[in-house]
C-alpha positions in Angstrom: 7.1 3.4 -2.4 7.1 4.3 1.1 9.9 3.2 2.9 9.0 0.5 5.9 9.7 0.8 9.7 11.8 -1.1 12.2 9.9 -2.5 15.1 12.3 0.2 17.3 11.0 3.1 15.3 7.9 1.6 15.3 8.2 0.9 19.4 9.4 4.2 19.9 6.4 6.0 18.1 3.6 3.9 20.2 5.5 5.0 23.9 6.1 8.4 22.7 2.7 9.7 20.7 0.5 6.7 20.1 0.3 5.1 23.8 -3.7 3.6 23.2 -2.3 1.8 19.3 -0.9 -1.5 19.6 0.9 -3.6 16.5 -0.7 -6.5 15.9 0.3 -8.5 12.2 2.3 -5.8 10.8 -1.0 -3.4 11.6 -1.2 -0.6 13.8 -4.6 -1.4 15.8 -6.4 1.1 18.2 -10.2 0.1 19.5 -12.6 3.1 20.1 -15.5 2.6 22.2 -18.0 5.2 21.3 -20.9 6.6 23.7 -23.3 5.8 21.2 -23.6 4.1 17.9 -23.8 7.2 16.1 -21.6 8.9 17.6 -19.4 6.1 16.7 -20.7 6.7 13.2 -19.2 10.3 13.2 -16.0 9.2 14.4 -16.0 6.8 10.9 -17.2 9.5 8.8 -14.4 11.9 10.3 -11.9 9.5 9.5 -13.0 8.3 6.4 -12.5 12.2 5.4 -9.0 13.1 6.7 -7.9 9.2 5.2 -9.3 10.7 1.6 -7.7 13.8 1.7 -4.2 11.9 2.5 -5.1 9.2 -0.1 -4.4 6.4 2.6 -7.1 4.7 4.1 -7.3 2.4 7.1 -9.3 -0.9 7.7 -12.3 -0.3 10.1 -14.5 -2.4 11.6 -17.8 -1.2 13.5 -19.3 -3.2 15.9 -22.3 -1.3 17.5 -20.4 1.4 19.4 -16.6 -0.5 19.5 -14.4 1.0 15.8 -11.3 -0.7 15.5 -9.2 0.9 13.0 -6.3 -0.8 11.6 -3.2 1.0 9.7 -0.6 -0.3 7.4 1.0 0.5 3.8 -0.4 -2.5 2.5 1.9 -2.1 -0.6 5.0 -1.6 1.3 3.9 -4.7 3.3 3.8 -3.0 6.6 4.2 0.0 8.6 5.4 3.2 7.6 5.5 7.0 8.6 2.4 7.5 6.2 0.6 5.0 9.2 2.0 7.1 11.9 0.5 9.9 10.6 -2.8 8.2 10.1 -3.0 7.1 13.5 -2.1 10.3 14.7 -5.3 12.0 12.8 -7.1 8.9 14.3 -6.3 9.6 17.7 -6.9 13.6 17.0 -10.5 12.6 16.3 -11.6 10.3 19.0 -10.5 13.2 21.3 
């Protein structure tokens, strides 16, 4: 099992690489806004690809062009390097 964070590590990784997630319920949560609906579309489809090929998927939520994508080791119970990683792809895709 993948080994949990501290809030420092986890503090550290948002002001050094992941500046637009925030933590929110043992989550990692970043909104997207999307120029268009389908272009919001792509975004989940790109994700939904690089989360398959690393076997770890996030939580997203679409709401007309707005994603919010939400990242945690649910079976760990919280955050983990797995996430970071995850939310690094995330951000790599929304550009």
């Amino acid at each position: 099992m993948a080994e949990l964070l501290t809030d420092d590590q986890i503090d550290l990784a948002i002001r050094d690489h992941l500046p637009q997630w925030k933590v929110v319920d043992k989550e990692l949560v970043r909104e997207v806004k999307a120029p268009s609906f389908l272009d919001g579309i792509r975004l989940v489809a790109t994700v939904a690809q690089l989360a398959e090929s690393m076997n770890h998927h996030p939580d997203i939520d679409i709401r007309y062009t707005t994603i919010t994508f939400r990242v945690t080791t649910h079976d760990a119970g919280g955050i983990t390097d797995d996430d970071l990683v995850l939310a690094r792809h995330i951000d790599t895709a929304a550009g």
